[in-house]
N, C-alpha and C positions, 0 to 999 in steps of 0.2 A: 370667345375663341372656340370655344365646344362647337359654334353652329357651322362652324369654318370643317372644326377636324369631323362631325357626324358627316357633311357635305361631302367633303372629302373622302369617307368612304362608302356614301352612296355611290358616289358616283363611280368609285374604282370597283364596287359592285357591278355597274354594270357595262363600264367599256374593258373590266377584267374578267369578267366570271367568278363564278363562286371557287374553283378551286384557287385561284389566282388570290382572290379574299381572303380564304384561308392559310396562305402563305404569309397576306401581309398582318393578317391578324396577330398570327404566331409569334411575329417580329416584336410585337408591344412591347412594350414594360408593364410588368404587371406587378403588383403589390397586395398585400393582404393585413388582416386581423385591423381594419377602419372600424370596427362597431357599426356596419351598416343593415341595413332592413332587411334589401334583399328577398325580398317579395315583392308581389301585386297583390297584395289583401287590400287595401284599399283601392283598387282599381287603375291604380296607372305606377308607371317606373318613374320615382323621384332620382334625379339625378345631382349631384352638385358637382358645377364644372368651377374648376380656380388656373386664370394666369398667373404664375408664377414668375416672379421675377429672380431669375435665376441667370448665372452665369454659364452655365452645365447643361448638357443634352439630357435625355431623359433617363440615359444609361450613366452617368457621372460624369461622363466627358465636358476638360475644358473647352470651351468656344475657341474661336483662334482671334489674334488679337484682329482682322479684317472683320469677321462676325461682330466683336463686340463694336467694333466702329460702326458697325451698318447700323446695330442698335442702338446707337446713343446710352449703351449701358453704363450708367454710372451716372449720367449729365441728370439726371432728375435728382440725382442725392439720396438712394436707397438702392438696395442691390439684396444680394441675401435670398431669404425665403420669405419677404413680403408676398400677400398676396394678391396684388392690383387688381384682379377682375376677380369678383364674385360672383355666380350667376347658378341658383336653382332652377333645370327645367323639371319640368312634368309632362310625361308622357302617355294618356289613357293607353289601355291594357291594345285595345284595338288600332293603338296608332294615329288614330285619325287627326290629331292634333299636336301641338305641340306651345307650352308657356314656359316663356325664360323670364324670371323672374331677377333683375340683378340687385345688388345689393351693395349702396356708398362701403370704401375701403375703408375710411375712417368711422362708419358709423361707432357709437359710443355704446360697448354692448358687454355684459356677463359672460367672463369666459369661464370655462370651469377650471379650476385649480390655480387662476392665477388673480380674481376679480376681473374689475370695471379694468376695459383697453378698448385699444380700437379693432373690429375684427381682423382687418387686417394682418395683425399681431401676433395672431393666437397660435398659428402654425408656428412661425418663425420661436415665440419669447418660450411656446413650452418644448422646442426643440431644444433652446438652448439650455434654459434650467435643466432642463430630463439630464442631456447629455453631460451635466458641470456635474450632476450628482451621481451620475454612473461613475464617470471618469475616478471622481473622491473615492468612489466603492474600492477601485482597480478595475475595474470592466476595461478588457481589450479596447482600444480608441475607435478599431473598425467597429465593433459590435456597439460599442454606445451611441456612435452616429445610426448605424441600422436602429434601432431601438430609439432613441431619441426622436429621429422622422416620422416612422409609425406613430410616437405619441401625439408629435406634432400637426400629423393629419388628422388624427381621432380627436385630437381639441378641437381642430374645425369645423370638423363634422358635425359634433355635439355643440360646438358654440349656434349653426347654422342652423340646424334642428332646433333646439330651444329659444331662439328668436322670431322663428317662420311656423311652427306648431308644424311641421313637414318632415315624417322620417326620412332619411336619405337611403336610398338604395344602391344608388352607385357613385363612386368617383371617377373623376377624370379630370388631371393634370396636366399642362399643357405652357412651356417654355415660351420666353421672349420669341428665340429663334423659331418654333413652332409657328406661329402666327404669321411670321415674314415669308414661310420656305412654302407654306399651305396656302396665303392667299398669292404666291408666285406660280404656281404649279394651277392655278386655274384661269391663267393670264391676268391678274388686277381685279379690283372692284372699282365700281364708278363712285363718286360721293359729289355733295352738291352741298358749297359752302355761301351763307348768307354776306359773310363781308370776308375779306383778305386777312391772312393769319401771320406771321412772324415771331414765331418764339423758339430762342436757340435751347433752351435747356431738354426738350423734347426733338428738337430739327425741325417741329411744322413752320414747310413757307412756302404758302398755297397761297394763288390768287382767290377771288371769289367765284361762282359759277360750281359749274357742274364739271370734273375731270374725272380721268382716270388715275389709279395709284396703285404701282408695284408695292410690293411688300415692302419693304424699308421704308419708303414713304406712310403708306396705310399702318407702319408701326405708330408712328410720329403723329399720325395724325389721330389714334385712339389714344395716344397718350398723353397728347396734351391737355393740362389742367389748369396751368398759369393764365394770364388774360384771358382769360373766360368769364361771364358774367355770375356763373351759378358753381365754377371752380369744377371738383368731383361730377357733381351731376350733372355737367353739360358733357362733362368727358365720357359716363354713361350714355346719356344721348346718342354721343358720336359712336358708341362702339354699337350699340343698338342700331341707328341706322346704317354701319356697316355690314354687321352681320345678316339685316333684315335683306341686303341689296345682294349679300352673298349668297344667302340661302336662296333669292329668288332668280340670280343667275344660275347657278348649280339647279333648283329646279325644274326652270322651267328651261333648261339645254337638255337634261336626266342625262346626258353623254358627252366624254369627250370622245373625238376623233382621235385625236393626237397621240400616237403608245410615247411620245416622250413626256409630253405631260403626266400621262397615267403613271410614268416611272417614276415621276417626281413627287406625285401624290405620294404613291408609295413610299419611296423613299424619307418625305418629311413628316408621314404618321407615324413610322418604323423609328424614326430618331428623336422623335420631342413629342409624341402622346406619351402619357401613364393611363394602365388603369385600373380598377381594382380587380384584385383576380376571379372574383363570382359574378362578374359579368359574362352573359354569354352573347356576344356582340353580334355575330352572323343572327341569331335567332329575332334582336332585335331589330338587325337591317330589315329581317322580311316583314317587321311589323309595320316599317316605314314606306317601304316601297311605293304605297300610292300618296303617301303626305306631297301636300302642294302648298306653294307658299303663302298663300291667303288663310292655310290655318297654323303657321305660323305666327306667332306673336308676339312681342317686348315689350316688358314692362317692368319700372322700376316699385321699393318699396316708399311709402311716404316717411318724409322729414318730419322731425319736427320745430331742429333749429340746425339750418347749415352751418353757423358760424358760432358755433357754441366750446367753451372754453371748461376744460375742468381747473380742480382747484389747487393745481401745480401749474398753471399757465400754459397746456396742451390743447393746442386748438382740436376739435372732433366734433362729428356732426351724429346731434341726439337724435336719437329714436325712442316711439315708445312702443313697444314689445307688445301689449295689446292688441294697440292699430296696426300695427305690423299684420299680428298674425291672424286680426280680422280679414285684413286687406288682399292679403294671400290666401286668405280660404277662399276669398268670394273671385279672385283671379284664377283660382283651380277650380271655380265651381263647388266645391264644398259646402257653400252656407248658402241656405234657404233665401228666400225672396222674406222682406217683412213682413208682420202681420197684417198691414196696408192693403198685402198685394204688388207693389212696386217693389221691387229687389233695387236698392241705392246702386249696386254695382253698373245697373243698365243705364244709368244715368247720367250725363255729362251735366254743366253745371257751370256755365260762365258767372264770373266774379267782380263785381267793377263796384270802386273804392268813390262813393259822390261824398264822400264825408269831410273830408279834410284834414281827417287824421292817418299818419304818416301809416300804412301795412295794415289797416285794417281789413282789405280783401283778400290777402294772404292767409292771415288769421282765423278769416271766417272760413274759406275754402278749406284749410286744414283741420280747423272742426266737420266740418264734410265729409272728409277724406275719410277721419277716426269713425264717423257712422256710414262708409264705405261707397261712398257719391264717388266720381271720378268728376275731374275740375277741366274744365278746358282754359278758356282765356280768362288769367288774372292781371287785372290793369284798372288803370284808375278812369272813372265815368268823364268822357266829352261830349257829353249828347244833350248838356242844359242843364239847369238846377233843378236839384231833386230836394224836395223839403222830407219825405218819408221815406223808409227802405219799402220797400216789394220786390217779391220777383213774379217778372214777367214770361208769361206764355203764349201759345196762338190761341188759348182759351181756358177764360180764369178757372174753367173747371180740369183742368191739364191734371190727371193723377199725379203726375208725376212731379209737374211745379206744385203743386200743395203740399206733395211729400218732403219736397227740399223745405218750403216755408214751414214746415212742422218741426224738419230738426232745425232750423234757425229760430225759432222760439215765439213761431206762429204768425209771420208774417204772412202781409194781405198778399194774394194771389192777382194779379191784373192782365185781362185780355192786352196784350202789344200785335198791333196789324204791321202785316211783314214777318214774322217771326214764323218759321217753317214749323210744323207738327210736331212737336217731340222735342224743340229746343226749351232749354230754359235757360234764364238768364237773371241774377241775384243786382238787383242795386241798393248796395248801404249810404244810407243818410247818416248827419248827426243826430237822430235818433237810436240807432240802432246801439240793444243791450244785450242781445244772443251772444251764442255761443263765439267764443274768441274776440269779444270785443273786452275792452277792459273791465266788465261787470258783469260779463254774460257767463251763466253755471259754467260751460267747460272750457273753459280760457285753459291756458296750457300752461304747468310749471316748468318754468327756465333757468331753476336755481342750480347754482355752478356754472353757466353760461356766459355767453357776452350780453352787454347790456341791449343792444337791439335784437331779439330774436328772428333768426330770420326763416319762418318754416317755408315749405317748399311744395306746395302741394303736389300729386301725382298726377301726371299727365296723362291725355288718351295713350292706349296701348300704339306701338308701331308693329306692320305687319309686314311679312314678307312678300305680300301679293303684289302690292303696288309698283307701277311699271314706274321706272326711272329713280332716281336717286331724292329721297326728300333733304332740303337745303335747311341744314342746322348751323347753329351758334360755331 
């Protein structure tokens, strides 16, 4: 939603003018004492953007009960101050780029002050604690809810920092109704669905193809998570390819025409953004100004079990804090290239399962993942019986496929004719005892979990360059 609400005031940057900007800036809501960075010492502005699932505009206002119907608020069974979208971007000091990095709602993670939850949680459960033990003090009810929020945020912050190894520098919060009022005010986004969808608890019911969708609908359609194949992280997906199709309309138009639309931009950043008060927003627009959306980017953090159970019968999906924050260094550019020479980051890494044992390619792309490979196609081998693993390149001396068959535990390197330059492609046999296989050194602990671990490796990034809508789950 941040790429929505930034968009949004690019653009009313420049079909309003800068004084016009600084009117609507003024209008924010703004909030303080986050515990945030707040600098560029390390070279770019971290941001942490959270959807809030809220009943309330950004100034406390109740929604009207028409609003809350548009949103289906309530029909998914959570309401409150969950926080359904997570998403750290990073912005170098010069602008020139931009990585939104999102983050499962239910990942399984260390909050501070309260344990193991799911992040999602961390706002909302230390709101409510703060506020039960103010209230027990005698604290005013108004001032323990103020006080309460603040806490609530700052465990976010700090929950999201200490999972990502990424100080936060600024927040921005941003409401159901936000989302609806912002992608309505830039006339719709396109989206492009692989098969036909029908689920009431969200409202998506979209044919297949490629459409357009007003904001009520483009709710429903990033919030569906039921009949999905991957649950959460298909619904990531979808919000990522929405925002990637927003940012690259809003880019590549850099204008509206329309002063009613611009009135509505305004109007929907004025009523449903937050943001923290040490941000200085105008100064950041200018840094933006010439960003295009080809260096725009999305990308999620890796799994390590989507369907993982704690030991109260809480379904949540594991991470491991490590890989996490390996994988987000090398997505911000932080971490060096190996000593190889080949930086794993640069590397895709198709997966295909010729074994006959049930997620074995999963497993092994996931050991990939944790030594910082990106995974593209994981599926099981149709191309003939394989008696050996290899992976295959357009020549067995590929830096780069030898780099993958080193962290998979020194598998043979084999020329494949057809296979463009620079691709590499893993085939595990019943031989195979690397990593993630049931013997191999870095197989993954799953205790507390469900009994089928289901990790999830991380996908190519999506970007916002690409013309037309890419067709997801």
């Amino acid at each position: 939603m941040l790429a929505a609400v930034l968009s949004a005031l690019v653009l009313t940057v420049t079909g309003l003018g800068w004084h016009s900007v600084d009117q609507l800036v003024a209008s924010i809501e703004r909030i303080g004492n986050l515990g945030l960075g707040g600098d560029k010492a390390d070279g770019a502005t971290d941001i942490l953007m959270v959807g809030i699932d809220s009943r309330t505009d950004a100034h406390g206002n109740s929604l009207t009960a028409a609003e809350l119907a548009m949103l289906h608020a309530g029909d998914d069974g959570e309401g409150g101050l969950n926080t359904d979208t997570i998403v750290l971007i990073r912005v170098p000091n010069d602008g020139s780029s931009a990585t939104a990095i999102s983050i499962p709602r239910d990942s399984y993670v260390d909050i501070p002050g309260v344990g193991m939850g799911k992040i999602n949680s961390a706002y909302g459960i230390t709101k409510a604690t703060t506020e039960q033990k103010l209230i027990d003090k005698g604290t005013d009810p108004a001032e323990a809810d103020r006080q309460s929020t603040e806490a609530g945020r700052q465990a976010l912050v700090k929950t999201v920092a200490n999972l990502t190894g990424i100080t936060v520098d600024h927040y921005a919060e941003v409401g159901l109704l936000g989302f609806v009022l912002l992608t309505d005010a830039v006339g719709g986004v396109e989206v492009c669905l692989n098969n036909p969808v029908d689920e009431p608890l969200s409202g998506a019911d979209f044919p297949a193809g490629e459409q357009k969708l007003d904001g009520a609908h483009a709710l429903s359609f990033v919030r569906q998570r039921h009949q999905l194949p991957r649950g959460d992280v298909d619904r990531i997906v979808r919000q990522q390819v929405y925002m990637a199709q927003l940012v690259h309309q809003v880019l590549s138009a850099k204008t509206l025409t329309s002063p009613s639309r611009l009135e509505d931009l305004s109007d929907a950043v004025g009523r449903t953004v937050v943001l923290d008060d040490g941000w200085d927003v105008l100064g950041f627009l200018h840094e933006l100004q010439d960003l295009s959306g080809g260096q725009v980017k999305f990308e999620t953090i890796p799994v390590k079990d989507l369907n993982g159970w704690t030991e109260n019968g809480e379904s949540v999906v594991r991470v491991d804090p490590a890989a996490v924050r390996k994988y987000v260094a090398r997505a911000v550019g932080d971490d060096a290239p190996n000593e190889g020479g080949v930086d794993p980051f640069t590397v895709t890494v198709d997966v295909y399962n010729a074994s006959g044992t049930a997620g074995l390619a999963a497993q092994a792309a996931q050991a990939l993942a944790a030594k910082g490979f990106r995974t593209g196609t994981v599926d099981n081998w149709i191309g003939g019986p394989i008696q050996s693993s290899r992976v295959l390149a357009a020549s067995g001396g590929d830096a780069k496929a030898r780099a993958v068959a080193q962290a998979l535990g020194g598998l043979p390197v084999m020329a494949e004719s057809g296979l463009p330059e620079g691709a590499v492609r893993v085939v595990l046999a019943t031989d195979y005892a690397g990593p993630g296989s049931a013997t191999g050194s870095a197989s993954f602990d799953f205790s507390g979990s469900s009994t089928t671990a289901t990790p999830v490796p991380p996908a190519p990034p999506i970007d916002a360059g690409t013309n037309g809508p890419k067709c997801v789950n």
